[in-house]
N, C-alpha and C positions, 0 to 999 in steps of 0.2 A: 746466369748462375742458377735459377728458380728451375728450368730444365735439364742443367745436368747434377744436381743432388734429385728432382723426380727420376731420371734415370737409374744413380745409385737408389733411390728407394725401392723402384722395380725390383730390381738384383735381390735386395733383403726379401722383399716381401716375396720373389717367385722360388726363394731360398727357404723361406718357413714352410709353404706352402709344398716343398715337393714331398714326393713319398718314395719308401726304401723299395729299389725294384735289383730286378737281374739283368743286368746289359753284358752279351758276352761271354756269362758264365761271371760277370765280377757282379758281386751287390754293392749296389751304389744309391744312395740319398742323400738326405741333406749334410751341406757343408755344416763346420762348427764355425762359431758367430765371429772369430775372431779370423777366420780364413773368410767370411765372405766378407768381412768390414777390410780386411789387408786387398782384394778385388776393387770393393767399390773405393776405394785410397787410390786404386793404382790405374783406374779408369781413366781415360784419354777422349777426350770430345775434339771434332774438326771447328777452326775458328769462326768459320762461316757455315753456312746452311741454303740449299738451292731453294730458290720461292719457286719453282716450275717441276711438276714429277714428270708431265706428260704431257704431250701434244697431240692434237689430231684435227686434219680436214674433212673439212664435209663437202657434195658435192655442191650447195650450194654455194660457197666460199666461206662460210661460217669459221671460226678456229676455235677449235676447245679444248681450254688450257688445263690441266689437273695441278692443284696445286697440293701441297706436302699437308698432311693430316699432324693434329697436335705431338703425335710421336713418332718418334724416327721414322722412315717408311711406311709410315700410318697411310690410310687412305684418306685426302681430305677433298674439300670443295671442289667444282668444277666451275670456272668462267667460261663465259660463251662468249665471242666477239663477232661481228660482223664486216663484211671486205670494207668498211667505208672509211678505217677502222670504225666500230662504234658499241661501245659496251652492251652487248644482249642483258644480261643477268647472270644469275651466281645458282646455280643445282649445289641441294646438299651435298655433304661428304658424301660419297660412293667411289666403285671402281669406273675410270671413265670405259666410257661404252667401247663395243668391240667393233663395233661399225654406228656408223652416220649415213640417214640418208635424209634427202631433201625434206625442206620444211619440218627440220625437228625432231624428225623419227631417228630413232635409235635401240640398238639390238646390245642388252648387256647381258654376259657369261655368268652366271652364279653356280655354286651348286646348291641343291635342295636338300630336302629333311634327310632323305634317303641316301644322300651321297651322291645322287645322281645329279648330271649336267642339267642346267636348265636354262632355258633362252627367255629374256624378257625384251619383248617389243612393246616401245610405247614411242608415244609423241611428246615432246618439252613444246608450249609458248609462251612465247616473249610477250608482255604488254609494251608497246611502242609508247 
């Protein structure tokens, strides 16, 4: 229940917060308070919610799972497993990496200040 009234509060608060522009040729801004409270009334949440956004192997057999970030389609934590199965550890929220390579290394897509793409390589280890 606690996440879907945060939900409607998004809705209000991205509702106060817009500004009057031109989309179109039409000027468009914010809703009146009684059209966005008649939305967030009429808002519809799924009964259940996936614990898994994303998978991927690595070459050493490693599995790293993404799992769903605090808001809908957020980006959240990554778990790392091992083939034996056996729990590695937990990487902050981020995007999971765009490639895995042995022993930890890993290439993740960003983009930078500029707009432009940027590649970040680095190495995760586990303490055993």
């Amino acid at each position: 229940a606690a996440d879907r009234e945060a939900a409607r509060e998004r809705l209000r608060r991205n509702n106060e917060s817009a500004q009057e522009r031109v989309i179109g040729g039409f000027r468009v801004g914010p809703m009146d308070r009684a059209a966005v409270e008649e939305q967030a009334r009429q808002m519809t949440f799924a009964e259940t919610m996936p614990v898994v956004q994303e998978l991927r192997g690595a070459p050493d057999g490693t599995l790293w799972v993404a799992r769903p970030g605090p808001v809908a389609f957020g980006t959240g934590p990554i778990d790392v497993i091992d083939r034996d199965p056996r729990y590695l550890g937990t990487l902050a929220a981020q995007p999971i990496p765009a490639a895995i390579g042995p022993e930890g290394l890993m290439a993740v897509v960003d983009t930078g200040e500029l707009g432009v793409l940027v590649i970040r390589v680095s190495r995760v280890t586990f303490r055993q």
